[in-house]
C-alpha positions as a Markdown table, in Angstrom:
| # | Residue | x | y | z |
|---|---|---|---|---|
| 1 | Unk | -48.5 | 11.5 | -5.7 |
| 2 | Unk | -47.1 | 8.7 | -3.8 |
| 3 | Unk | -49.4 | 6.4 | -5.4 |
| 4 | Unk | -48.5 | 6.7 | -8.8 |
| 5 | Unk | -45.9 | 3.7 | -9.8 |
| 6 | Unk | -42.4 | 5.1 | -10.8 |
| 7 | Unk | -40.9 | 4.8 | -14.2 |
| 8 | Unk | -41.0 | 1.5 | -15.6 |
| 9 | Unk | -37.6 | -0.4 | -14.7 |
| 10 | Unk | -35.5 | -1.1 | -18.2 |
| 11 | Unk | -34.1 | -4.2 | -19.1 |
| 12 | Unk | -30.4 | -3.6 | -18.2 |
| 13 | Unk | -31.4 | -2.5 | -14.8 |
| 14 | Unk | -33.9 | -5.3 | -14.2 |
| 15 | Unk | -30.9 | -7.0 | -15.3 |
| 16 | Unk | -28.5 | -6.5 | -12.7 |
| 17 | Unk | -30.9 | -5.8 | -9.5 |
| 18 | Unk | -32.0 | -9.7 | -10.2 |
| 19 | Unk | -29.0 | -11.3 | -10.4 |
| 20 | Unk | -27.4 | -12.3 | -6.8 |
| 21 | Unk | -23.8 | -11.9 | -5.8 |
| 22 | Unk | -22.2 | -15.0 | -5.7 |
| 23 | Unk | -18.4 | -16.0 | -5.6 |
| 24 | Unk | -15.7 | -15.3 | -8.5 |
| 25 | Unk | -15.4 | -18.6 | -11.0 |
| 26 | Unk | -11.8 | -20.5 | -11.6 |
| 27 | Unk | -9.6 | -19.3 | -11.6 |
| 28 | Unk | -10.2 | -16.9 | -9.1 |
| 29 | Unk | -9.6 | -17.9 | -5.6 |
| 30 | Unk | -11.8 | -17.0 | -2.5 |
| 31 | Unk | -12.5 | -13.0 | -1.6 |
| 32 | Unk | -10.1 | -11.8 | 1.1 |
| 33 | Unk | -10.8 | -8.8 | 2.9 |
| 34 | Unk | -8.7 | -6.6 | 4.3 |
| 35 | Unk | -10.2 | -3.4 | 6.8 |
| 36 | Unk | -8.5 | 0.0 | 6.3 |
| 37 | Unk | -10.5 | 2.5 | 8.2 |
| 38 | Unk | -11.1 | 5.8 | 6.4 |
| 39 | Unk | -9.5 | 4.2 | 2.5 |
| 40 | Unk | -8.9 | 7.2 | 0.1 |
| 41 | Unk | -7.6 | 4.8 | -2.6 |
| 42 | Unk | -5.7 | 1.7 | -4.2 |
| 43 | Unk | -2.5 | 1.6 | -6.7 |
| 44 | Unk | -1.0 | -1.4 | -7.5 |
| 45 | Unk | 2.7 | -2.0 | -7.9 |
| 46 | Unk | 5.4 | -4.7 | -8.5 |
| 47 | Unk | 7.8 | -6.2 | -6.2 |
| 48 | Unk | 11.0 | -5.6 | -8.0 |
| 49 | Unk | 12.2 | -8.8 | -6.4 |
| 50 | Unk | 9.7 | -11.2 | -6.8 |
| 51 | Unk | 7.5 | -9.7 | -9.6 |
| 52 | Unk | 4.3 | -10.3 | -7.5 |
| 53 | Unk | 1.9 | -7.8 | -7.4 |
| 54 | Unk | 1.3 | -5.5 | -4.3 |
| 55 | Unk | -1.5 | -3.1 | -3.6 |
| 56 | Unk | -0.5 | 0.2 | -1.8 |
| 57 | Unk | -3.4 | 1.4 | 0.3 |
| 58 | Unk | -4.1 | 5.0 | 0.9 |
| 59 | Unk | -6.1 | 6.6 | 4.1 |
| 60 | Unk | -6.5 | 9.0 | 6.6 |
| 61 | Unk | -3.8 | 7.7 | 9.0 |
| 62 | Unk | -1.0 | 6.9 | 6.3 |
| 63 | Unk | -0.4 | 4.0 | 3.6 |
| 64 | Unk | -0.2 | 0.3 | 4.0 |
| 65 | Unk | 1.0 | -2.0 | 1.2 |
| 66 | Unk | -0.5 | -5.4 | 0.9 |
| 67 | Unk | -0.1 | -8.7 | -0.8 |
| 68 | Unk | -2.3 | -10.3 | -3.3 |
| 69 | Unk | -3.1 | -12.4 | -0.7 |
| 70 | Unk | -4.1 | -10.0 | 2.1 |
| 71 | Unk | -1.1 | -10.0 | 3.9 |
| 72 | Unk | 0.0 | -6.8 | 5.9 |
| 73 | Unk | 3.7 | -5.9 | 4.2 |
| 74 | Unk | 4.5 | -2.2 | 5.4 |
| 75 | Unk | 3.1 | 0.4 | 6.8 |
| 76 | Unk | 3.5 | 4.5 | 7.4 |
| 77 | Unk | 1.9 | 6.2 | 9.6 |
| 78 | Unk | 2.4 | 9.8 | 8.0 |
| 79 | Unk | -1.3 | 10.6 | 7.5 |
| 80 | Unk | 0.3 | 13.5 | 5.2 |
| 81 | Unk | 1.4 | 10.2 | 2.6 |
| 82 | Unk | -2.4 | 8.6 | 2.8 |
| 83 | Unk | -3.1 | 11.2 | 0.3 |
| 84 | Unk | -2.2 | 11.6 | -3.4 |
| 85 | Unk | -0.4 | 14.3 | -5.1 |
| 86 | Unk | -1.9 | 16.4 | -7.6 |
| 87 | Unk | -1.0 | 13.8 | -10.3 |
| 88 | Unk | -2.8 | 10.4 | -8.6 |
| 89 | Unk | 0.2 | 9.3 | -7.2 |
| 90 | Unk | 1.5 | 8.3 | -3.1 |
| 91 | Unk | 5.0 | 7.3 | -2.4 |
| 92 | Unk | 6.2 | 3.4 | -2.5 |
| 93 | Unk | 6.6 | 2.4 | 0.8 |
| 94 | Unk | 8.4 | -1.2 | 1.7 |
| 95 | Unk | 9.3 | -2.8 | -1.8 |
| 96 | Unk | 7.8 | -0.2 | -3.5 |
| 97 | Unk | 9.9 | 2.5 | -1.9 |
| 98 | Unk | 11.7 | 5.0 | -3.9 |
| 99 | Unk | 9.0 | 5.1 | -6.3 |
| 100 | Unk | 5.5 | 6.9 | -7.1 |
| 101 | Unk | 2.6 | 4.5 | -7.6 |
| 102 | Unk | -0.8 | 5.9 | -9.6 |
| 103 | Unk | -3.7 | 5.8 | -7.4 |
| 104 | Unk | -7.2 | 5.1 | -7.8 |
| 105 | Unk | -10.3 | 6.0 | -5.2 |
| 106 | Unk | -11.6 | 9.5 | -3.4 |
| 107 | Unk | -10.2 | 11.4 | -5.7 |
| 108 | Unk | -10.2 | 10.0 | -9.2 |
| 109 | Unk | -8.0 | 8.1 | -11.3 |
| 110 | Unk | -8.9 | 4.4 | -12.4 |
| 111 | Unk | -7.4 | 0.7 | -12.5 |
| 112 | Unk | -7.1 | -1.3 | -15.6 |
| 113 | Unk | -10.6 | -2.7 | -16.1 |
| 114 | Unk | -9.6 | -5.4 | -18.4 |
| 115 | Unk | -6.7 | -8.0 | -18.2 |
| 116 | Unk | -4.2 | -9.2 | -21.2 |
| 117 | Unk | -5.9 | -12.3 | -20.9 |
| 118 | Unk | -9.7 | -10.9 | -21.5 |
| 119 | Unk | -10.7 | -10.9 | -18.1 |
| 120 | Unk | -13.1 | -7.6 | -17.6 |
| 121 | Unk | -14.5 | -5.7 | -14.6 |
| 122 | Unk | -17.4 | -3.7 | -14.5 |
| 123 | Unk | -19.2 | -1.1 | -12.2 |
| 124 | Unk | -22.7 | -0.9 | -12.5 |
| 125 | Unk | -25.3 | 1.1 | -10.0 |
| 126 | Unk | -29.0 | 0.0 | -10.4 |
| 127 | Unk | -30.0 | 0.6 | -7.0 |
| 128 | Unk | -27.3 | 3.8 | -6.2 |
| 129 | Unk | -25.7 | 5.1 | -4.5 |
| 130 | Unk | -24.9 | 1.4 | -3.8 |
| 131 | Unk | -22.4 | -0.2 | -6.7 |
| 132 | Unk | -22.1 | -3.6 | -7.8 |
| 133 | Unk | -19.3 | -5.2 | -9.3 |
| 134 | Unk | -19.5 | -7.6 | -12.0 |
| 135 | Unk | -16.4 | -10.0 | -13.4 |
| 136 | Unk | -16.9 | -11.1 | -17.0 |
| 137 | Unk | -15.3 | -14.5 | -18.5 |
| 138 | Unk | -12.4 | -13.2 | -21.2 |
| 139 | Unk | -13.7 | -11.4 | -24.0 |
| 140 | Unk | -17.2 | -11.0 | -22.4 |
| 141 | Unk | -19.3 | -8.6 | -20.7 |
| 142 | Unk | -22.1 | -8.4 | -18.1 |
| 143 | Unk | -24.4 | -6.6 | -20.8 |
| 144 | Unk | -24.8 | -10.0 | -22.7 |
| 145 | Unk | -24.5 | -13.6 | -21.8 |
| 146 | Unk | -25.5 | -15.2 | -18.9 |
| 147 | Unk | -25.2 | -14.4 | -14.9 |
| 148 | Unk | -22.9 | -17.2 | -13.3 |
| 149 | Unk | -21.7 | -18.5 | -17.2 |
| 150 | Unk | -20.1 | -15.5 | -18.9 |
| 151 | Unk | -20.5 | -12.6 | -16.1 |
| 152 | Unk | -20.7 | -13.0 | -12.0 |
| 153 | Unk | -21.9 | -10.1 | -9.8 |
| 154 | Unk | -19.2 | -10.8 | -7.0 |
| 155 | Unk | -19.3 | -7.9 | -5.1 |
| 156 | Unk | -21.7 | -4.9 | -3.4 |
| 157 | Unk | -21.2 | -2.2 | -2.1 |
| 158 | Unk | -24.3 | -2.0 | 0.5 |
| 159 | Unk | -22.6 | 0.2 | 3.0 |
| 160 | Unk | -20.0 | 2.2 | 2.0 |
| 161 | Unk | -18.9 | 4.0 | -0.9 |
| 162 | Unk | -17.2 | 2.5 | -4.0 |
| 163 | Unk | -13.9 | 4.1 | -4.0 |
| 164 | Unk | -11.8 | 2.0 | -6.8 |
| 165 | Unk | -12.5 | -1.6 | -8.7 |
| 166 | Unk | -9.7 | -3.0 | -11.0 |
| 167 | Unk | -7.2 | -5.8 | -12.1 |
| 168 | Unk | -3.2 | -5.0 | -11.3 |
| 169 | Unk | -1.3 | -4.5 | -14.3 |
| 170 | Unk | -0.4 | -8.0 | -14.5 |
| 171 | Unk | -4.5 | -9.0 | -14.4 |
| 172 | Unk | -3.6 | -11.3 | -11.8 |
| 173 | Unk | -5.4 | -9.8 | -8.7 |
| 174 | Unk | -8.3 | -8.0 | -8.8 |
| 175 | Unk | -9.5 | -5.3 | -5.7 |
| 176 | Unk | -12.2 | -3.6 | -5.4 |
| 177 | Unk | -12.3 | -0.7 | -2.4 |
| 178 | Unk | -14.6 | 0.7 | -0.1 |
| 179 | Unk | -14.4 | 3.7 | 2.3 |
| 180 | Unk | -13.4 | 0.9 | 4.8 |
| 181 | Unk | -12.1 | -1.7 | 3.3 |
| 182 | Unk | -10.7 | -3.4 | 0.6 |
| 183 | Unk | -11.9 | -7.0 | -1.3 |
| 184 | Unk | -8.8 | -9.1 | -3.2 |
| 185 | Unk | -9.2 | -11.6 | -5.6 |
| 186 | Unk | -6.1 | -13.5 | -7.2 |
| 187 | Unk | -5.2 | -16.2 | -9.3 |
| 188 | Unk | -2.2 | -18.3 | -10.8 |
């Protein structure tokens, strides 16, 4: 009957539908979003040069590799590339070329959800299908301590599906990526 109440809401859930999103602490700088129409996934890489990290973006019309930053760095229009191989992997493309970088999104795989440093990322989905993602203080965690002290809710995904959310190997930027875009964090 649509007047009975639902199942009681448990604490963890409660949890997480009450507390807003709000901006990543220090030493994260500001969100930057970059759009990618039709994103299949994320892989992160290293420019061999520079030893920056770059973030190879997969989708329907080809790959694009980005900077931590946002910046556009190459691009291929093969829409054959924009999607991974049997083993989570697309080609390098600019820096990255001549080499296979693991991908993360539409079709599996995963990013490193905690950094050397302690940093941890976390996926939670009170209110699916629509995901939240939560950034925890080193050697914390969203499921203790307090919103906006220990653990920030810093992004939602209120529109489109969650394809990937994860630090680069270095734990130095962090993306998280949608069906149509994709979020960057990074820090010193």
């Amino acid at each position: 009957m649509a007047d009975e109440p639902g199942p009681p809401v448990d604490g963890m859930r409660a949890r997480f539908l009450a507390a807003p999103e709000m901006r990543a602490p220090e030493p994260w700088g500001d969100r930057v979003v970059v759009a990618v129409g039709g994103l299949v996934g994320v892989g992160f890489g290293t420019d061999p040069d520079s030893g920056r990290d770059l973030l190879l973006v997969a989708s329907g019309t080809g790959l694009g590799l980005l900077g931590a930053s946002g910046e556009r760095l190459a691009r291929d229009y093969d829409q054959e590339r924009g999607h991974p191989d049997g083993d989570l992997t697309c080609p390098g493309i600019g820096p990255l070329a001549g080499t296979r970088v693991r991908m993360a999104g539409l079709y599996g795989g995963g990013l490193h959800t905690v950094s050397a440093d302690g940093w941890g990322v976390e996926v939670v989905g009170p209110d699916w299908p629509h995901h939240r993602v939560l950034l925890s203080a080193p050697w914390h965690s969203p499921w203790a301590g307090d919103h906006g002290v220990t653990w920030w809710h810093i992004f939602h995904s209120r529109y489109m599906p969650l394809r990937a959310a994860g630090f680069s190997p270095s734990g130095r930027t962090l993306a998280v990526a949608v069906g149509s875009d994709v979020a960057l964090w990074s820090r010193s």
